[in-house]
C-alpha positions in Angstrom: 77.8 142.6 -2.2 80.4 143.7 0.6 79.9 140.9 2.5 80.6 138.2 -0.5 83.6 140.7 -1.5 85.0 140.2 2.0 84.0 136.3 1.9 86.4 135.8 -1.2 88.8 137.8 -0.1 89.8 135.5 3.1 89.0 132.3 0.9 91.5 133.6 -1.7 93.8 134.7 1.1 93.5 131.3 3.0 94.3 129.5 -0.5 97.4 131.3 -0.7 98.4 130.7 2.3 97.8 127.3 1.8 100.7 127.2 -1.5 103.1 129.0 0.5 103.3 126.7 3.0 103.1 123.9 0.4 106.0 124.8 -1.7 108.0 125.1 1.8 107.5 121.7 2.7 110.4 119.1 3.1 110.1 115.6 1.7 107.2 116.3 -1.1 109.2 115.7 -4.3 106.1 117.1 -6.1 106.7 120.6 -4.4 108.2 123.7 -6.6 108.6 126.1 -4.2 112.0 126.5 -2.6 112.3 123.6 0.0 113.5 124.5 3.7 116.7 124.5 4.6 116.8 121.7 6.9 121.0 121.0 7.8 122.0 122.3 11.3 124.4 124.8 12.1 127.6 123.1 13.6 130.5 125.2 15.8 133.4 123.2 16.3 136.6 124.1 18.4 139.8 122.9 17.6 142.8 123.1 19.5 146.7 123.2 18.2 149.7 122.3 19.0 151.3 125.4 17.4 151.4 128.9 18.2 150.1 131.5 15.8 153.1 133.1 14.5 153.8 130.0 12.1 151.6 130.8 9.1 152.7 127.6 7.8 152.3 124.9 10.5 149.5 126.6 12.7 147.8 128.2 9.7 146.8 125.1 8.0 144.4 124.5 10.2 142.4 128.0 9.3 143.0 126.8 5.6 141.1 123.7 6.5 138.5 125.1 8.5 137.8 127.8 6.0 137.6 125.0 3.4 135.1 123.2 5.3 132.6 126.5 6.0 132.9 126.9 2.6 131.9 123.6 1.4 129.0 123.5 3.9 128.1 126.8 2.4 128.7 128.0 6.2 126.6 125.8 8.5 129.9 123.7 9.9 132.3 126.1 11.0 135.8 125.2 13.1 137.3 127.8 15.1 140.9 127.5 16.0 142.9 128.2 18.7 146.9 128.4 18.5 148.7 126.3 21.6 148.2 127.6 25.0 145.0 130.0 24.2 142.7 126.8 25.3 144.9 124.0 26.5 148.4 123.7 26.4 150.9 122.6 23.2 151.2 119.4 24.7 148.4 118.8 25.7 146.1 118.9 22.7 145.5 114.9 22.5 144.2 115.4 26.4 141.7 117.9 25.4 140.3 115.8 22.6 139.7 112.7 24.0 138.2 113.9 26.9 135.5 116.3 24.9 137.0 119.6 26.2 137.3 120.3 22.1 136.2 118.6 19.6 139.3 118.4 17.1 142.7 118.8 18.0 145.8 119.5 15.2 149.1 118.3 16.1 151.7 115.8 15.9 151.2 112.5 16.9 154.4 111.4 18.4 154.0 114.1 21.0 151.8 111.9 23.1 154.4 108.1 22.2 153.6 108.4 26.6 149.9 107.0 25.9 151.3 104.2 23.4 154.8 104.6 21.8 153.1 103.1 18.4 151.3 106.3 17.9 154.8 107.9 16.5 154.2 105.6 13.2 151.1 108.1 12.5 153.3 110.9 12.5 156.9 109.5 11.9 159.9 107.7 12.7 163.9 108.3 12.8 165.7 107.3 9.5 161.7 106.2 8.1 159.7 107.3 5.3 159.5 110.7 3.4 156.3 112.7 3.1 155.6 111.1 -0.2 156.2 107.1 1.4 154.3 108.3 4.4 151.1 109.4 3.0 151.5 106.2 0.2 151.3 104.5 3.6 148.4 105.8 5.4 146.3 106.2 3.0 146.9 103.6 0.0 148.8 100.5 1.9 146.9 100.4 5.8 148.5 102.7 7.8 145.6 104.6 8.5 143.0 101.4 9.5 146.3 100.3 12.0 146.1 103.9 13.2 142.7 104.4 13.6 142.7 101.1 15.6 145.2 102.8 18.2 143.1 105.9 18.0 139.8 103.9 19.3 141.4 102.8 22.7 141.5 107.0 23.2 138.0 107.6 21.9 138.6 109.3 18.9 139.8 108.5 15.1 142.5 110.7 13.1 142.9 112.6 9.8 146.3 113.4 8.3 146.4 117.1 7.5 149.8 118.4 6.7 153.1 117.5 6.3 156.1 119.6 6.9 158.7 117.3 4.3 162.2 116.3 5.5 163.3 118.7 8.4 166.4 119.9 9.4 168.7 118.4 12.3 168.4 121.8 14.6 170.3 124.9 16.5 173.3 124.2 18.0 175.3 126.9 20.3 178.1 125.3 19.6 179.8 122.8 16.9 178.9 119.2 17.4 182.0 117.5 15.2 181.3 113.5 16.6 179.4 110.8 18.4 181.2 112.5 21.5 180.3 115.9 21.8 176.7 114.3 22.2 177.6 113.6 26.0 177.1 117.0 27.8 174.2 118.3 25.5 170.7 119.5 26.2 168.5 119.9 23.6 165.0 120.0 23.4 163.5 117.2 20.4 160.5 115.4 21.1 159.2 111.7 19.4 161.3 108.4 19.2 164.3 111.1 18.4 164.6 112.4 21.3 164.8 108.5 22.5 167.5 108.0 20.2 169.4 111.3 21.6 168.7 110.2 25.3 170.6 107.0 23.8 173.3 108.7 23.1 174.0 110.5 25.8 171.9 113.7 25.2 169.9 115.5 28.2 166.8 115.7 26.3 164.0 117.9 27.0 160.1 118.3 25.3 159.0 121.7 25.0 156.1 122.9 22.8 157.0 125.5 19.9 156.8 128.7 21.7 159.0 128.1 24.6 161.9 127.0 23.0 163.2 130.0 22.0 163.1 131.3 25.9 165.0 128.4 26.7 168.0 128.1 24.1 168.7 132.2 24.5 169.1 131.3 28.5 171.2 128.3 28.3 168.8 126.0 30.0 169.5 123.9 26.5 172.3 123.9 24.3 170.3 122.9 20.8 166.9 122.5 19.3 165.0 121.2 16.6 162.1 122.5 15.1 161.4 122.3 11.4 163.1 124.1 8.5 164.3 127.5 7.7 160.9 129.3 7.1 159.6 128.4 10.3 163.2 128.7 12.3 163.8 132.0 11.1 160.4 132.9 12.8 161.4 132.1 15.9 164.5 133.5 15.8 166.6 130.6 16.5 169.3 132.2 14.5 170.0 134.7 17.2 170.9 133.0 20.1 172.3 129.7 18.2 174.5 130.1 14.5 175.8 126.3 13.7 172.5 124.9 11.7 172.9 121.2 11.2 171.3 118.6 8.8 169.7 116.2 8.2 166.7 115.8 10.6 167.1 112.0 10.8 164.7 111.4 13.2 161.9 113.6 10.9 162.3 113.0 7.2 158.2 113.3 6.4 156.1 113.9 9.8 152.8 114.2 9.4 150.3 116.3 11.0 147.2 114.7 12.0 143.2 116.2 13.0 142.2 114.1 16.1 138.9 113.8 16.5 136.9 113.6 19.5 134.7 109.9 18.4 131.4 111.0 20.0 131.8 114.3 18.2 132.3 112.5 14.6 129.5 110.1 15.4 127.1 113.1 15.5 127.8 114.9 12.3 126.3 114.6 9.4 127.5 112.5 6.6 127.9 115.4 4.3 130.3 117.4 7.1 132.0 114.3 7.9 132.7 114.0 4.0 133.4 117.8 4.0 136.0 117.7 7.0 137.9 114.7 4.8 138.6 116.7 1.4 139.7 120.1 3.5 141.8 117.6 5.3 142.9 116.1 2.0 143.5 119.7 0.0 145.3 121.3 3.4 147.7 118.0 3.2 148.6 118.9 0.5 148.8 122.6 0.6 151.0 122.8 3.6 153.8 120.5 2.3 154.1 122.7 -0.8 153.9 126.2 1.1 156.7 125.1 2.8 158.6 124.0 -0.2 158.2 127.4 -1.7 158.8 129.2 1.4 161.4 127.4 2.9 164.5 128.0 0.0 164.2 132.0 0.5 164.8 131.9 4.2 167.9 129.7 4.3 169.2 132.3 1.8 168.1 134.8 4.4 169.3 132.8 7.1 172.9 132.3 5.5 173.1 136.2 4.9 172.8 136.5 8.7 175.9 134.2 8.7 174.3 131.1 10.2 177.1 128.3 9.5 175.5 125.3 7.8 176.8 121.9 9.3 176.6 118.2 8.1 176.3 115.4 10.7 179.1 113.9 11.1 179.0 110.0 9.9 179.5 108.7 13.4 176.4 110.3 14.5 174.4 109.3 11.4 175.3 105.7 11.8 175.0 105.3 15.6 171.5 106.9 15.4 170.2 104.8 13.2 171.7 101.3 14.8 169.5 102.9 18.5 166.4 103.7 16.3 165.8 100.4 15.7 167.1 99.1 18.7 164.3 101.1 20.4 161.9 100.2 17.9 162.7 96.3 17.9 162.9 96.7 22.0 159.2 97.8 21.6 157.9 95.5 18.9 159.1 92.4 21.7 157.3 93.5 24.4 154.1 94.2 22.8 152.4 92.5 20.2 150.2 95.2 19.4 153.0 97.5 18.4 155.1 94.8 16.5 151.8 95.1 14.3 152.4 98.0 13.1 156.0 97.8 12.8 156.2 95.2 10.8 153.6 96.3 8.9 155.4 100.2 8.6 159.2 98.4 8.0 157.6 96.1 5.1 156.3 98.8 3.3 159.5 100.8 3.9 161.9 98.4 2.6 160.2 98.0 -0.4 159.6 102.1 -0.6 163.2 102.1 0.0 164.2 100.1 -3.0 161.8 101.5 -5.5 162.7 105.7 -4.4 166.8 104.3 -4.7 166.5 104.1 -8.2 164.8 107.1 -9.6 164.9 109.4 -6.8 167.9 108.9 -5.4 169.8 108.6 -8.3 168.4 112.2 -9.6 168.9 114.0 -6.6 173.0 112.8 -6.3 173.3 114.0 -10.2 171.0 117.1 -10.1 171.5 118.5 -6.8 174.9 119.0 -7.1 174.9 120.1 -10.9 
């Protein structure tokens, strides 16, 4: 009797063994047990172009990283580093394409060195707002002409974030026309700071946290950045009191992800698909943090007695006749660029003529009113 008592005991023992493993199994539509979670764990490192102090330009990138960990239920998680903790500012697009992270954030025209036409991804002087520029990446080709620049440097791009039209900079002292350009130094990177060189400016590149180093010492006279929130951060206000506007040469830059191309290839569909909607939503958040956030710092900004200053009409018109000069001067000598600029100044013109009516016409009547 013990010995039969023991015999069913390992038969019974073996059989449920035999369900467990069963109901585990992957692939057997007929199982019921819970099925095995079978989706790796990714770790991605991305690199920025922005130091950590600016919740709003740097800290998109956590919002989008969190967004993707959360809609991977936290298998593919991005860690971020602020500029100069892996690789340098300026050097983000480096990193990327040659696998030393896998994503990088940051602007685009900081790297017009490689190919000038790589400022259309992010923007151009007197070009298209934040609303015309994401109409034109991602509904009328921008993006496909962009990811087709992006491939020579083994990687593809995602716009995530915009800052909206910025403001023309810190000045240490009163720029009143086209002639007090001639003895300035001012740090502004892109096809602006072409334009500036144009005119007569001593233009420097420096990457958001050594400007303010530089303009408190002298070694430039002015600098542009992005808008009040972010300004007041930095403390440009302290060392520099006439604040100018508009930022002609940045009326809707976006921010792209570039991505490392052997990196992408290797994800799964799902985090692939994951990485595009937290890039979507974090478009889209940053633009309208800084909308919100940007009004109550000029207030704060003009309590410190910062002088606002317009451009004066000379300056205005002469930078626009040398941004498309430049632009024009490129588009001849190389057919791959003129691609895109033709393709970019089509869809602007037309942008142009349909925002004159309704937005335009609001903003003279309501802004003022």
């Amino acid at each position: 009797m013990v010995l039969k008592r023991r015999t069913f005991m390992r038969k019974t023992a073996l059989a449920a063994a035999g369900i467990a493993t069963a109901g585990c199994a992957t692939g057997d539509p007929a199982s019921k047990g819970p099925a095995v979670q079978t989706k790796p764990r990714v770790q991605w490192r991305l690199a920025s172009s922005f130091p950590r102090s600016l919740d709003t330009i740097y800290g998109v990138a956590e919002v989008m990283a969190q967004r993707v960990s959360d809609l991977t239920e936290g298998r593919f998680t991005i860690r971020c580093y602020p500029s100069g903790e892996l690789v340098p500012g300026l050097q983000v697009m480096d990193a990327v394409q040659q696998g030393t992270v896998h994503l990088g954030h940051t602007a685009s025209y900081y790297y017009k060195g490689k190919n000038p036409a790589l400022a259309f991804d992010c923007t151009m002087p007197f070009g298209l707002t934040a609303r015309q520029q994401n109409a034109w990446l991602m509904h009328a080709g921008g993006l496909e002409l962009m990811r087709g620049l992006f491939a020579d440097f083994n990687m593809l791009n995602i716009p995530c974030g915009n800052t909206g039209i910025q403001m023309g900079g810190w000045f240490r002292r009163e720029i009143n026309s086209l002639a007090d350009l001639a003895t300035l130094k001012m740090r502004i990177p892109g096809l602006g700071g072409e334009v500036m060189d144009r005119l007569g400016v001593t233009v420097q590149v420096l990457a958001g946290g050594d400007i303010y180093p530089a303009l408190e010492r002298g070694t430039i006279d002015a600098t542009e950045w992005v808008g009040p929130y972010d300004d007041e951060k930095l403390g440009f206000h302290k060392v520099a009191k006439y604040y100018y506007y508009p930022g002609w040469w940045e009326p809707g830059p976006n921010l792209s992800l570039m991505i490392n191309q052997v990196a992408w290839d290797k994800l799964p569909a799902d985090y692939r698909a994951a990485l595009e909607v937290a890039s979507a939503e974090a478009n889209g958040y940053m633009l309208a943090n800084y909308d919100a956030k940007n009004p109550p710092a000029l207030d704060r900004l003009l309590g410190e007695g910062v002088q606002m200053r317009e451009f004066a009409s000379d300056i205005m018109q002469a930078a626009h006749n040398a941004s498309f000069e430049i632009m024009n001067e490129f588009a001849s000598a190389d057919a791959t660029y003129n691609k895109v600029f033709q393709a970019w100044q089509n869809f602007r013109e037309t942008s142009y003529r349909w925002s004159s009516y309704p937005d335009n016409s609001f903003g003279t009547f309501s802004f003022k009113n």
